[in-house]
DSSP file (Angstrom, degrees, kcal/mol; ACC not computed):
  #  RESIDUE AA STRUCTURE BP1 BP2  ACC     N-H-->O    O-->H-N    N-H-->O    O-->H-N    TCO  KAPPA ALPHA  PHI   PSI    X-CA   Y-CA   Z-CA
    1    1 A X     >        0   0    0      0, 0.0     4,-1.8     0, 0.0     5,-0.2   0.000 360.0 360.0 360.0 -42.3    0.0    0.0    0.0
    2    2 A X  H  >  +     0   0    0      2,-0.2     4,-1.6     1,-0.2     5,-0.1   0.753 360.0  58.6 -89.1 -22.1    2.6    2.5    0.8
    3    3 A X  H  > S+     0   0    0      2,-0.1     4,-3.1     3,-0.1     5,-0.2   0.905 107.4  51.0 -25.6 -52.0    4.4    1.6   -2.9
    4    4 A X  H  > S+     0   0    0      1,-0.2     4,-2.4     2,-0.2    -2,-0.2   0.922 110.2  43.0 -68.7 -56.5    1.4    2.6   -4.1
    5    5 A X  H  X S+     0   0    0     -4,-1.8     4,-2.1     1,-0.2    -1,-0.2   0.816 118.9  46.3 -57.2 -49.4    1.2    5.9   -2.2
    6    6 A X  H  X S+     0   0    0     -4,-1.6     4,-3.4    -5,-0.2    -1,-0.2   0.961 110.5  47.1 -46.8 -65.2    4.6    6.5   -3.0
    7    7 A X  H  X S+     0   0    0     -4,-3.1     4,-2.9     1,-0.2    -2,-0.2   0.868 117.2  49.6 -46.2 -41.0    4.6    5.6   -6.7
    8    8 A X  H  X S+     0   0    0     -4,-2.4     4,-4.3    -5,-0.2    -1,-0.2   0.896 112.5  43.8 -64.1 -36.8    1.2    7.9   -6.8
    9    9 A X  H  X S+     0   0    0     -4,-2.1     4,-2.0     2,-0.2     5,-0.2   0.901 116.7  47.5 -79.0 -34.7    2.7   11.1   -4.9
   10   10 A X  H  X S+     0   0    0     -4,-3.4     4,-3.6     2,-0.2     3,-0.5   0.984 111.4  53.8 -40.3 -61.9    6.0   10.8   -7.0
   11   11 A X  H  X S+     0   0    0     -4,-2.9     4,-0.9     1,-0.3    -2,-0.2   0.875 113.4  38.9 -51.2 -54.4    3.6   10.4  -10.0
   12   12 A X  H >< S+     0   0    0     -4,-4.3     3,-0.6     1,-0.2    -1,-0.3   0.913 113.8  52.8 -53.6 -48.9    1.6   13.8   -9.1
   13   13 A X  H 3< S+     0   0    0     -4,-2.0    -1,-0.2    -3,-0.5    -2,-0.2   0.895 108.6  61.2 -71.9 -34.6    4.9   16.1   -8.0
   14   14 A X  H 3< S+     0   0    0     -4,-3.6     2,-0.6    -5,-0.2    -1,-0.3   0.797  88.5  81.1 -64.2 -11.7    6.2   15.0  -11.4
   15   15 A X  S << S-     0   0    0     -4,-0.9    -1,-0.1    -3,-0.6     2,-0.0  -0.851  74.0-137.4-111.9 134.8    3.9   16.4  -13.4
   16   16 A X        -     0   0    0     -2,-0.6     2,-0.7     1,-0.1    -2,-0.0  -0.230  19.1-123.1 -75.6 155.8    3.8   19.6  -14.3
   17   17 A X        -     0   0    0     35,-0.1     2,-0.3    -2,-0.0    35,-0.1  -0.763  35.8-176.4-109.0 119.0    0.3   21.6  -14.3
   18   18 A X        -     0   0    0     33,-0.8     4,-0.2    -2,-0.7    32,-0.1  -0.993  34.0-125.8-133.6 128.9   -0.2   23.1  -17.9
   19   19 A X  S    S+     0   0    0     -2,-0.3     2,-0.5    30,-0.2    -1,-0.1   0.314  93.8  75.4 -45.8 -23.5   -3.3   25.5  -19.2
   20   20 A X  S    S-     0   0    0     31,-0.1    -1,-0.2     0, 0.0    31,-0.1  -0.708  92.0-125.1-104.9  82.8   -4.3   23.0  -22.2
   21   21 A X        -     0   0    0     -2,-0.5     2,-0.3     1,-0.1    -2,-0.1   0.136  28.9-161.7 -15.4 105.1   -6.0   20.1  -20.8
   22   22 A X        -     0   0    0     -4,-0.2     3,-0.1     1,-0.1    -1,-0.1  -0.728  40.7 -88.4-102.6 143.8   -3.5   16.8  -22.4
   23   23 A X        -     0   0    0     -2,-0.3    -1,-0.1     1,-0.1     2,-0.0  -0.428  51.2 -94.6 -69.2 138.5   -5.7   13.3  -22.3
   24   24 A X        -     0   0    0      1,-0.1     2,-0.4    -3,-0.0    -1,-0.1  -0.283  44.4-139.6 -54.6 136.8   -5.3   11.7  -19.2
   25   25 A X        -     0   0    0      1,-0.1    -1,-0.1    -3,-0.1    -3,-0.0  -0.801  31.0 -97.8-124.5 137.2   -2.2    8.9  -19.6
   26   26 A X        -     0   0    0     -2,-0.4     2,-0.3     1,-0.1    -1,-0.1  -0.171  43.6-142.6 -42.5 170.4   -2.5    5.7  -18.0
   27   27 A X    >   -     0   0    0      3,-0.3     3,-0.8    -3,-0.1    -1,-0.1  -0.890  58.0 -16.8-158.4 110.4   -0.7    5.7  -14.7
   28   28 A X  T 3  S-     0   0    0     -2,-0.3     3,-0.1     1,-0.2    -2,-0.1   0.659 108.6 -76.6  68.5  19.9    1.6    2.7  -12.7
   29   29 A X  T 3  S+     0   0    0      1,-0.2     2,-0.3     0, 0.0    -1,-0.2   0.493  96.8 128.0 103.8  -8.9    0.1    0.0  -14.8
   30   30 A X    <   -     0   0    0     -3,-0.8     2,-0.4     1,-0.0    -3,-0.3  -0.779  50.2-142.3-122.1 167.6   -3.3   -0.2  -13.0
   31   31 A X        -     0   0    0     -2,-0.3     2,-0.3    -3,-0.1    -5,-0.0  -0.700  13.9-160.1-121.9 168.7   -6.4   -0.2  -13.5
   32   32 A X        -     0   0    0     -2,-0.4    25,-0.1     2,-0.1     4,-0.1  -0.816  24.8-149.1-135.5 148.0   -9.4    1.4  -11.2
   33   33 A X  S    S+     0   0    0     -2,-0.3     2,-0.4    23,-0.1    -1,-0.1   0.838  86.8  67.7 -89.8 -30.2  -12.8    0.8  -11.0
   34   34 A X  S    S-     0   0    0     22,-0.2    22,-0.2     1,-0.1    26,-0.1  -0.596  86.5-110.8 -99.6 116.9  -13.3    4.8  -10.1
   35   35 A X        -     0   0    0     -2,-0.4    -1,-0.1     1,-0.1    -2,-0.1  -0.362  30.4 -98.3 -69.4 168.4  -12.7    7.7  -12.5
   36   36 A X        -     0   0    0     19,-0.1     2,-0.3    -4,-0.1    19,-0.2  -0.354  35.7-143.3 -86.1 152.5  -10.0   10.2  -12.4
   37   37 A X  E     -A   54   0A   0     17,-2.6    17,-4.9    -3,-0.1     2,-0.3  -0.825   0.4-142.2-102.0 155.8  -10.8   13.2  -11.1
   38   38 A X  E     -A   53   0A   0     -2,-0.3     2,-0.4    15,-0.3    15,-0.2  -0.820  14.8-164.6-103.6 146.5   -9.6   16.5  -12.3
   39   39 A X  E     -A   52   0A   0     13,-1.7    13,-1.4    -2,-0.3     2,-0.1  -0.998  22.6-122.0-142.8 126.3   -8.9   19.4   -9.6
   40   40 A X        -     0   0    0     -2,-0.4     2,-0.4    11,-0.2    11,-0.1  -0.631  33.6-151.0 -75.5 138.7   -8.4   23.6  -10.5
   41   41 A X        -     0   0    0     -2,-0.1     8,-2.2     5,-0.0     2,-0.5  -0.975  12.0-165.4 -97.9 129.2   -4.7   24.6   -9.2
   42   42 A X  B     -B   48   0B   0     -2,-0.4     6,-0.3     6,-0.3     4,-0.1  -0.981  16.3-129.1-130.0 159.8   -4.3   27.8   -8.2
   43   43 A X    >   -     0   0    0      4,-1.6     3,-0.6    -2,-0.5    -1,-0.1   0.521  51.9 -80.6 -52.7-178.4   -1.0   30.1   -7.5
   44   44 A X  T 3  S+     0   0    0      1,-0.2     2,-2.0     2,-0.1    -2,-0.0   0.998 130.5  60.0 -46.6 -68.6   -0.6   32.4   -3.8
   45   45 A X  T 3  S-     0   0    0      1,-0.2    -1,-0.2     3,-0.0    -2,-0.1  -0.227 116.8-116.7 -79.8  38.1   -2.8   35.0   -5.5
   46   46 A X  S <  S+     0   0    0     -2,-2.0     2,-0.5    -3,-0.6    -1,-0.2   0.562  70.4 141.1   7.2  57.2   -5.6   32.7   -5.8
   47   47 A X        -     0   0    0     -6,-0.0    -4,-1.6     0, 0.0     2,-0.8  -0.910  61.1-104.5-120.6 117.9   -5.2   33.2  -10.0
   48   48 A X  B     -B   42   0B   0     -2,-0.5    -6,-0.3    -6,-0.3   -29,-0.1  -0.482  36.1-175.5 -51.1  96.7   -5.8   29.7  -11.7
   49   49 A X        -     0   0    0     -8,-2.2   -30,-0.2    -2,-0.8    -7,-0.1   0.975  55.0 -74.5 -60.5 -73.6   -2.6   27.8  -13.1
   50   50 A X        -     0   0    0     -9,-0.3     2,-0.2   -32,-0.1   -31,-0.1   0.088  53.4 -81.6-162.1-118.1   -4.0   25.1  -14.7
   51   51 A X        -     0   0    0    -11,-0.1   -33,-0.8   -31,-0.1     2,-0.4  -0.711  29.2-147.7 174.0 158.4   -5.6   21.8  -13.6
   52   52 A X  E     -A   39   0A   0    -13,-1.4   -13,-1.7    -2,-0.2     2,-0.7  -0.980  19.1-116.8-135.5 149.5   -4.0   18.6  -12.5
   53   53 A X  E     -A   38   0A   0     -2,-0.4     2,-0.4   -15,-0.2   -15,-0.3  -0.758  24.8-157.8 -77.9 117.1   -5.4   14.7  -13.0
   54   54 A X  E     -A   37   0A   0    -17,-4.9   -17,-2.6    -2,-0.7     2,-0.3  -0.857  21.3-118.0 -79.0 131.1   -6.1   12.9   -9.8
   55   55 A X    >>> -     0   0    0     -2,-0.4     4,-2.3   -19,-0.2     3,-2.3  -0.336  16.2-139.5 -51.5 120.0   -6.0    9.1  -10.0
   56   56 A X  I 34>S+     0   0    0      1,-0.3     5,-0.8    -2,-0.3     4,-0.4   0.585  89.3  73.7 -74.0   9.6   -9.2    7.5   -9.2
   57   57 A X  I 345S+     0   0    0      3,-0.2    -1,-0.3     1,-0.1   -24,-0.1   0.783 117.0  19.6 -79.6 -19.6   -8.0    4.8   -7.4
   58   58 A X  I <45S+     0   0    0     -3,-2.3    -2,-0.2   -24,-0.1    -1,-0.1   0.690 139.3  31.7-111.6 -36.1   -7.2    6.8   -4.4
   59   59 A X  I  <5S+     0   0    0     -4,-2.3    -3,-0.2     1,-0.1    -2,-0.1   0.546 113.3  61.0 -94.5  -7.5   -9.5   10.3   -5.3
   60   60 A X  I   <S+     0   0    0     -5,-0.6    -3,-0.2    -4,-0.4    -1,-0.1   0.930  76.4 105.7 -86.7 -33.9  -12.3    8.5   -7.0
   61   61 A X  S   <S-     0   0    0     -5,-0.8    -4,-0.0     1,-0.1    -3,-0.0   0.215  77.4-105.7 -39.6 131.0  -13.4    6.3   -4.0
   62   62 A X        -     0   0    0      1,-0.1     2,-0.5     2,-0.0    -1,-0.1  -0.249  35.8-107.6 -63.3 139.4  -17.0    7.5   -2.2
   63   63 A X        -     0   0    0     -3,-0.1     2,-1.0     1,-0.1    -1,-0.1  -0.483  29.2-153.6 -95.1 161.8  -16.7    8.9    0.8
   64   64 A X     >  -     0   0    0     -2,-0.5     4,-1.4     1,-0.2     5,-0.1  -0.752   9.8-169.8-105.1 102.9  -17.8    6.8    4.0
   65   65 A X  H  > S+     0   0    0     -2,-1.0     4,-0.8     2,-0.1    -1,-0.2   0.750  87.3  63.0 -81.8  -3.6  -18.9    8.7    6.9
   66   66 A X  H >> S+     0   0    0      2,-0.2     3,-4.0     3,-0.1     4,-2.5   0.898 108.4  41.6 -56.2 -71.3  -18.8    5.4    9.0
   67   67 A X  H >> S+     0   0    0      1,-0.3     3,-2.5     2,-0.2     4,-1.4   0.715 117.2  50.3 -24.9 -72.1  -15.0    5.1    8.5
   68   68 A X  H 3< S+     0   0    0     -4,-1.4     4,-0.4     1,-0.3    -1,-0.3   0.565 114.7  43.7 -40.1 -26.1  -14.7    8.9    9.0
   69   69 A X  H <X S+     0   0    0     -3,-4.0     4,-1.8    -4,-0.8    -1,-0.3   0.752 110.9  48.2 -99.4 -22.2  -16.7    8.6   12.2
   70   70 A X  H << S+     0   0    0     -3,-2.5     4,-0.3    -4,-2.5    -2,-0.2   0.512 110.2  58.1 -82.3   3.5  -15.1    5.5   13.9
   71   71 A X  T  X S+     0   0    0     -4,-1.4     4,-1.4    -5,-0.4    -2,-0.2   0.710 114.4  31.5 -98.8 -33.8  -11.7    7.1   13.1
   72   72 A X  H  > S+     0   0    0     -4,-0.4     4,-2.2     2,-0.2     5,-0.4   0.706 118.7  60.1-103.5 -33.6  -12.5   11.0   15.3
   73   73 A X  H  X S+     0   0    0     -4,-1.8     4,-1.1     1,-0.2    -2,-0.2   0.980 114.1  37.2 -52.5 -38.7  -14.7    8.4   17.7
   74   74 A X  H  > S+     0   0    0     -4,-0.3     4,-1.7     1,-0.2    -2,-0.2   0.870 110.3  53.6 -76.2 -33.8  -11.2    6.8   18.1
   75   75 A X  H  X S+     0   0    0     -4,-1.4     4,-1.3     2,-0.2    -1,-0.2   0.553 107.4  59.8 -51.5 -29.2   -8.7    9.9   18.2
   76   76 A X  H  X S+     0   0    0     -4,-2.2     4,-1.7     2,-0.2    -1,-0.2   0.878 105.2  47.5 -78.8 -34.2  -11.0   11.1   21.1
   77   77 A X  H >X S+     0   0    0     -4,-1.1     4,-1.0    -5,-0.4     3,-0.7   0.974 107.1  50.9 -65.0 -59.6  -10.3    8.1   23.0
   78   78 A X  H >X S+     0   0    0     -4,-1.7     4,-1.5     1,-0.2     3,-1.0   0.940 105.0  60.3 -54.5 -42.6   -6.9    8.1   22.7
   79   79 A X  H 3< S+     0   0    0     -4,-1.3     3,-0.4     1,-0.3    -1,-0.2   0.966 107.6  46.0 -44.2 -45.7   -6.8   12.0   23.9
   80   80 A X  H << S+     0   0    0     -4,-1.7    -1,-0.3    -3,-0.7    -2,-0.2   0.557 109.3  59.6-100.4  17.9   -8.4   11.1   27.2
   81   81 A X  H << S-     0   0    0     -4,-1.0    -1,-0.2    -3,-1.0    -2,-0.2   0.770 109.5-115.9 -53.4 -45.6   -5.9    8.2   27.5
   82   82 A X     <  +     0   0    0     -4,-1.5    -3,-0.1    -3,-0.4    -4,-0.1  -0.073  67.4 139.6 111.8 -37.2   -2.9   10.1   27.3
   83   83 A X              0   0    0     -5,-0.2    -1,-0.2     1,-0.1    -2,-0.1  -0.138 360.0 360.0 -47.8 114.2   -1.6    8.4   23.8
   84   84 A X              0   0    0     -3,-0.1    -1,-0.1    -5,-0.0    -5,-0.1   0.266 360.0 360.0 -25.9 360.0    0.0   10.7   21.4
């Protein structure tokens, strides 16, 4: 999983953000049930650079407010534990 993450985050910092929308290029050799998503970048000055492809295997997925909720239900516990 953390290949994956890696390979993905490489994938994203490598690619440059360009003003003419280029077809989306297959990416690490797999394939995803989820489409890619597309995301506006913009600069400091909140002025639009481009757009960048996200892969949908990691950005397409729905989100689950169970996960989301047994995850802050858990963080809370650990707070009044003591645990970092």
């Amino acid at each position: 999983m953390f290949r994956l993450l890696r390979q993905v985050i490489s994938h994203i910092s490598a690619r440059t953000c360009s003003t003419d929308a280029a077809p989306p290029q297959p990416r690490l050799g797999l394939r995803s049930p989820f489409p890619d998503r597309e995301a506006e970048v913009y600069n400091l000055q909140k002025q639009p650079e481009g757009k960048l492809v996200l892969p949908g295997q990691i950005f397409g997925a729905p989100f689950r407010s169970d996960i989301v909720q047994r995850v802050a239900v858990w963080q809370l516990a650990q707070e009044e534990t003591g645990y970092p």
